[in-house]
N, C-alpha and C positions, 0 to 999 in steps of 0.2 A: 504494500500500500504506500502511495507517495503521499510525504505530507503535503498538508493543504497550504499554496501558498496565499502568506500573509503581509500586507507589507503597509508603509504609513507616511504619510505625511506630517508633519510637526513643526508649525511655522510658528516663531516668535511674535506674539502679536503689540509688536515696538511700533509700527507705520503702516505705511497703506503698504499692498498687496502687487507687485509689477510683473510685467510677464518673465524674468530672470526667475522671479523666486517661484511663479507657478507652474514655470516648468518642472519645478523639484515635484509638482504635486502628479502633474501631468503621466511622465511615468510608472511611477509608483501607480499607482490609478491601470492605464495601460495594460500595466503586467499582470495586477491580479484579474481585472477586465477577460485579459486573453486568457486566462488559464483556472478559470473559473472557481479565483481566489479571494479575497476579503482586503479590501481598504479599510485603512482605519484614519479617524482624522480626530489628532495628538497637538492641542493649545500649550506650550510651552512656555507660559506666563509669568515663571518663576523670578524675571527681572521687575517686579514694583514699581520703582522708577518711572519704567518707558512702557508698559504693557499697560495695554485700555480696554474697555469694552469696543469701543468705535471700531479701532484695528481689527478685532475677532469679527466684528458684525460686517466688514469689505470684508475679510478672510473667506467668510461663508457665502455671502453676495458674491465674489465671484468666482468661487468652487460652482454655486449654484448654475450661473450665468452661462459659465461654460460646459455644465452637466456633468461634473467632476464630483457623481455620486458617493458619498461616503456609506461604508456597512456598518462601523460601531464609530460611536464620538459624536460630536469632540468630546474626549477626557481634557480635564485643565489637571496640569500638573501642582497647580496651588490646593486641587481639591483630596488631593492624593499624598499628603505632608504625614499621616498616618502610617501610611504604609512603606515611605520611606524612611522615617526613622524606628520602624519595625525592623528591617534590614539592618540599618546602621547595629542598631545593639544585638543582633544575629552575628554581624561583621565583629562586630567587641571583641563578644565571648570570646568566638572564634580563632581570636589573635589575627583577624586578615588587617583589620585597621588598628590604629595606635592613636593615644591623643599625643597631641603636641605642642608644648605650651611656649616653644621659640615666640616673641614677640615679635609686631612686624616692624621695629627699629632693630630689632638685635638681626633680623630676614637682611634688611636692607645692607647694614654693615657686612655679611657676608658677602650678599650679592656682588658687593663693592670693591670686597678683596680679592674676590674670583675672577670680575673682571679685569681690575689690575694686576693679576698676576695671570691674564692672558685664558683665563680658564671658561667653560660653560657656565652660568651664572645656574644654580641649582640648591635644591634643601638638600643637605651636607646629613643628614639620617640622625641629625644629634641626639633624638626623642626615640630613635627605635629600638625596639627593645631586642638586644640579640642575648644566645645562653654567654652570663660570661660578663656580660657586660655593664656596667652598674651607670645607672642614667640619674642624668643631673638632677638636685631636690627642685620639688614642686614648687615655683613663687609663689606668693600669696595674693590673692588676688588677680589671677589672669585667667581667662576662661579660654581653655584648649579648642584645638581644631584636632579634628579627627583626619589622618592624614593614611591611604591604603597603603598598603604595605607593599612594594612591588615586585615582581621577582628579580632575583638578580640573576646575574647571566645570562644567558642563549637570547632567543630573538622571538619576536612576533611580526609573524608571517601570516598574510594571505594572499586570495587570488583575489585582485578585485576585477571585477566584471569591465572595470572600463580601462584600467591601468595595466591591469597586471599583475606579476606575484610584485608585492611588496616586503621587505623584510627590514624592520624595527631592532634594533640592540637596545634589549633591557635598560644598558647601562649608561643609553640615552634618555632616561626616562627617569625622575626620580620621585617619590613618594608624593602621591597626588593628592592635593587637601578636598577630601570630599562631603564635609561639611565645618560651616564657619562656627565661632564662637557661639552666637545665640544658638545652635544646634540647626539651621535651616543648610539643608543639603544643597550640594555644586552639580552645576550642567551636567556632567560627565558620570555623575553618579545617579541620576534621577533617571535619564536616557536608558541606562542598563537596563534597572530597575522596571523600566514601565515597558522597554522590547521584550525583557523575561517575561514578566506578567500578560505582555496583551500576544504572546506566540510570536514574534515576528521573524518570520523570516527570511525574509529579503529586504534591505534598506538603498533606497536609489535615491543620494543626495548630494550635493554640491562640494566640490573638491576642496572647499575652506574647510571640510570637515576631516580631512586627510589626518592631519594631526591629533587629533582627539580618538583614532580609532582604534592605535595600540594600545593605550589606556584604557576602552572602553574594554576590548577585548580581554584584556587581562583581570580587568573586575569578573565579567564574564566568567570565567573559567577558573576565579579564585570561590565564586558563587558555586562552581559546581557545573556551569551550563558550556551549551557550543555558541560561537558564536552565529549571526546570520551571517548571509552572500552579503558583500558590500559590492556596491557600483558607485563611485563618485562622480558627479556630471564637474567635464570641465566648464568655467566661466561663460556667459553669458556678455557680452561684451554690447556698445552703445553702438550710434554710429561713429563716434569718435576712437574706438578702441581701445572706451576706456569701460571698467567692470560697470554693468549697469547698475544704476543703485537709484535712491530719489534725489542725491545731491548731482547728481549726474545728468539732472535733468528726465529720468524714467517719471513714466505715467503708470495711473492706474488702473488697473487691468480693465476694471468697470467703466474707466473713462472712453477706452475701445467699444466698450458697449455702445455709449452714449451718441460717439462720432459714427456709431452707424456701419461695426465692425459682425460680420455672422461668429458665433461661437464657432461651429464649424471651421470656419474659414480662420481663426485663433490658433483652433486647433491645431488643423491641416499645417498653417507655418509653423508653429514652435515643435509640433514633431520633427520638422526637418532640420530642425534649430542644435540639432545633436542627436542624430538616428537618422538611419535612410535603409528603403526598399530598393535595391537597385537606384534606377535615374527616376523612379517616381515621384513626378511633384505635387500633382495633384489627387488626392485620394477622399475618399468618405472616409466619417469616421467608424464604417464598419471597415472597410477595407482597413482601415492602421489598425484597429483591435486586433482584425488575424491576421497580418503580418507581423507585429509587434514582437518584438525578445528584445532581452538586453545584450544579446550578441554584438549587434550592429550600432551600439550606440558609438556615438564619436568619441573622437579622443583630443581633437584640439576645440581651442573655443569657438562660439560659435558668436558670428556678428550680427546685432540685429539691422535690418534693413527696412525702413518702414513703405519704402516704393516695392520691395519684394509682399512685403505683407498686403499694399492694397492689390497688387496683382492675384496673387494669392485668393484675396477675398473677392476679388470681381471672378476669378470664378467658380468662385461655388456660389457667388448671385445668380451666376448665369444656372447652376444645375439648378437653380431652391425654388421650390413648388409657389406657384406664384400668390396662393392664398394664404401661405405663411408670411411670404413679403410683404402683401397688403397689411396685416397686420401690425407689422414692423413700420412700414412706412404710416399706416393710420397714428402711431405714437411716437414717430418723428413729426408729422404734420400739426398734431395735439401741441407739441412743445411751442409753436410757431403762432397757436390760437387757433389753428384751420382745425375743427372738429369734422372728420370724415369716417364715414360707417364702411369698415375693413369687408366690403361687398362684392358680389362680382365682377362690380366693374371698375375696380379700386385693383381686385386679383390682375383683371386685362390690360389694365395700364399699365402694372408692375413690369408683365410679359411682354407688353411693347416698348419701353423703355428698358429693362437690367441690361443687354448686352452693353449698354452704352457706361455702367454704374460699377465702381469700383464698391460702393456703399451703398448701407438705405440711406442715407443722408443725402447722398446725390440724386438716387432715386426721387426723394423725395420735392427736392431744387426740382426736377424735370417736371411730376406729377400734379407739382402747386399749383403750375398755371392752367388747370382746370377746375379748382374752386378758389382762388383769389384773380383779382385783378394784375392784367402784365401792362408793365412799363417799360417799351420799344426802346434802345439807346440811340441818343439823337444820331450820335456814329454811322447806326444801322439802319435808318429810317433815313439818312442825307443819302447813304450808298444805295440802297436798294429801291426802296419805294418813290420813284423819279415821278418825274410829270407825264414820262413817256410811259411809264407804265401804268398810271393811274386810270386809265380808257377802262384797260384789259381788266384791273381789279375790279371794276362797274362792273362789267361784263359777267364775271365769273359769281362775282355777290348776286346779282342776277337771278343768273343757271339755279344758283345754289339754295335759291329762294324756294324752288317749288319739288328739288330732286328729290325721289326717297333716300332719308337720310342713312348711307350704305357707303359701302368702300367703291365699289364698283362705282357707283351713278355719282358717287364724288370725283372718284378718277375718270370719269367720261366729260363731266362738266370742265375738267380744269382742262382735258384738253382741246376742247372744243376751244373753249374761250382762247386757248394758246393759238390752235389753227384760226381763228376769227383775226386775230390782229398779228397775224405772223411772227411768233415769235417762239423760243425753244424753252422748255421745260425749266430751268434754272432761272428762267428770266421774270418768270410769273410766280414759280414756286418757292422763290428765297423771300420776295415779300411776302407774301402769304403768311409766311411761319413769320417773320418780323412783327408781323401785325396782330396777327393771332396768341402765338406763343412766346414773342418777346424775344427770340432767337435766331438768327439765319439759320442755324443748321438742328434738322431732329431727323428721326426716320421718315418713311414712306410717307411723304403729306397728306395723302390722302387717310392712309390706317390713322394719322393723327388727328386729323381734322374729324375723322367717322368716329371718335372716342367723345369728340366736345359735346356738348348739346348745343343744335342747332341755330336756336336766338344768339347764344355767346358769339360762332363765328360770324351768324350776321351783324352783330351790333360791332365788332371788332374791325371787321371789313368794312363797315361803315363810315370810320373814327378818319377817315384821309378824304 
């Protein structure tokens, strides 16, 4: 029987939510997706300070957004202070931790000599209690840190999924403080602690955590347990090539929402963002579910590109069901005041305009000017709509007065009127759309002009 894979996200909730850091979720997500294992979604709030409700509540909005189902959680690691210092006095007894009652002036003055005498700046074991060894009297008044006891010699080795074997020396690593004075436990030990407890077995997160892994590992295995698969994603980079971050100028992943970005189409780029199917660029998110493994994730950083991204998203506008789009575009239009019922013929517009739409937000630019008023640029209205063509616009407002209102008998009229005062198709059909739409250039004039209702183009055609 193979065990069932488990695996989590666990995002600090210090700031808003960008797409650097959801990629860390995206995966994890992914894998257990493809292999019909269990997400878990793990609030690691333990910093006070900087952790808020507001951050967790964008955390979830947009796991939601992008349909980054969770199976158990969030657990808050502030809610679980119980069960970490159940451990910690399991660790006591045990002899795996030691208290340590070095002050952090007497820490620093070491540090100071280490590094002036050229050395790694490190806890020197003063507190550990070896056979044999007789450890300095207790001060009076200093409340200890509880500091793991680490193994000495040989090494800590794994395979990571994205790097490779890695191998650690012990004797790079010295006795980690994994809980502070008031007794409230350290990152490094609460981590453990809550992957033992919630199964996890597979962990796909960001290569800043490279460092904290031989440490974690050896708690790990000092508990008794194995550790999980690691896979560390390399960095996520800006367009500057610098780490994306919010001082860096990154946005919020909901703010993509906002500008009119499809979850999908989120999706679709930040998988490619570090993981690739062959040269597949375009995929559904069934398709990335069953090609997805950790095999193929990347190994260098990945740059974000935000003209890759709206390509990207223009097209999966182009596959997206057009009465899903209506929807979207009804509550881009709402934002603007333009109240529109997401209807069939809200769906038809969508499908006669997305090929042109990297967004619904442009979609929406296009769609407006069939329930607000358009204001022609004088630009566009000195170039096209001449005196010389003004005959033929009579002529066609006309036709258009009595045609059944249809694509065909629109397209019959406009040519008529074209053949009546001789002239070619662009000559007649760029003011049209000027006048009507506000724009020189849309699709087929006619499919345009047969979406308006009928009073509109006449009163519009009238206005010269």
């Amino acid at each position: 029987m193979m065990t069932q894979i488990r695996t989590r996200f666990a995002p600090s909730p210090t700031g808003f939510i960008h797409l650097g850091n959801i990629r860390s979720a995206l995966y994890p997500w992914a894998f257990a997706r493809a292999n019909g294992g269990v997400f878990i979604l793990r609030i690691e709030d333990t910093d006070l300070e900087r952790s808020s409700q507001a951050a967790v509540d964008v955390i979830l909005e947009g796991m939601q957004w992008l349909g980054l189902d969770h199976d158990e959680g969030p657990y808050y690691q502030m809610q679980r202070m119980d069960r970490y210092k159940e451990v910690l006095g399991q660790m006591l007894e045990q002899g795996l931790v030691y208290r340590c009652y070095m002050s952090s002036a007497e820490l620093d003055a070491l540090r100071e000599r280490q590094m002036a005498a050229k050395e790694k700046p490190r806890y020197d074991g003063t507190w550990r209690p070896e056979p044999g060894k007789t450890l300095p009297p207790v001060p009076e008044g200093v409340q200890p840190v509880l500091r793991f006891r680490n193994p000495v010699g040989g090494s800590v080795v794994w395979e990571d999924k994205v790097k490779g074997r890695i191998e650690i020396s012990n004797d790079e690593l010295d006795d980690l403080v994994i809980a502070r004075p008031d007794g409230t436990p350290t990152y490094n030990f609460c981590v453990v602690v809550d992957d033992i407890d919630m199964g996890i077995t597979h962990v796909v997160r960001g290569d800043d955590h490279v460092n904290n892994t031989p440490r974690q590992i050896n708690i790990f295995r000092a508990l008794g347990k194995e550790p999980p698969v690691y896979a560390h994603l390399p960095t996520v980079l800006n367009e500057q090539g610098e780490k994306m971050s919010k001082r860096n100028g990154a946005k919020a992943v909901t703010q993509y929402r906002d500008e009119g970005y499809l979850a999908d189409g989120v999706v679709n780029y930040l998988a490619r963002l570090g993981w690739s199917h062959g040269d597949d660029e375009i995929f559904t998110r069934e398709q990335f579910l069953q090609w997805f493994n950790l095999d193929h994730l990347g190994k260098s950083a990945g740059q974000f590109d935000e003209a890759k991204l709206r390509w990207v998203n223009g097209q999966h506008i182009k596959m997206a069901d057009d009465g899903m789009l209506a929807g979207l575009v009804a509550e881009q239009l709402a934002k603007r005041g333009v109240q529109v019922q997401a209807d069939a013929r809200l769906a038809a517009l969508c499908g006669l305009f997305k090929d042109r739409c990297a967004t619904t937000v442009e979609l929406a630019d296009w769609i407006s000017m069939y329930f607000v008023d358009v204001e022609p640029s004088a630009e566009d209205l000195e170039a096209h709509v001449t005196e010389a063509v003004k005959p033929a616009l009579a002529t066609l407002r006309e036709k258009l007065t009595t045609v059944a209102w249809e694509k065909g008998a629109i397209q019959q009229a406009i040519k008529d009127s074209i053949a009546a005062h001789g002239l070619k198709m662009p000559q007649l059909a760029i003011p049209v759309r000027v006048l009507v739409c506000g724009r020189a250039q849309t699709p087929s004039i006619d499919a345009v002009l047969a979406a308006f209702d009928q009073k509109v183009v006449l009163d519009r055609l009238q206005s010269v």
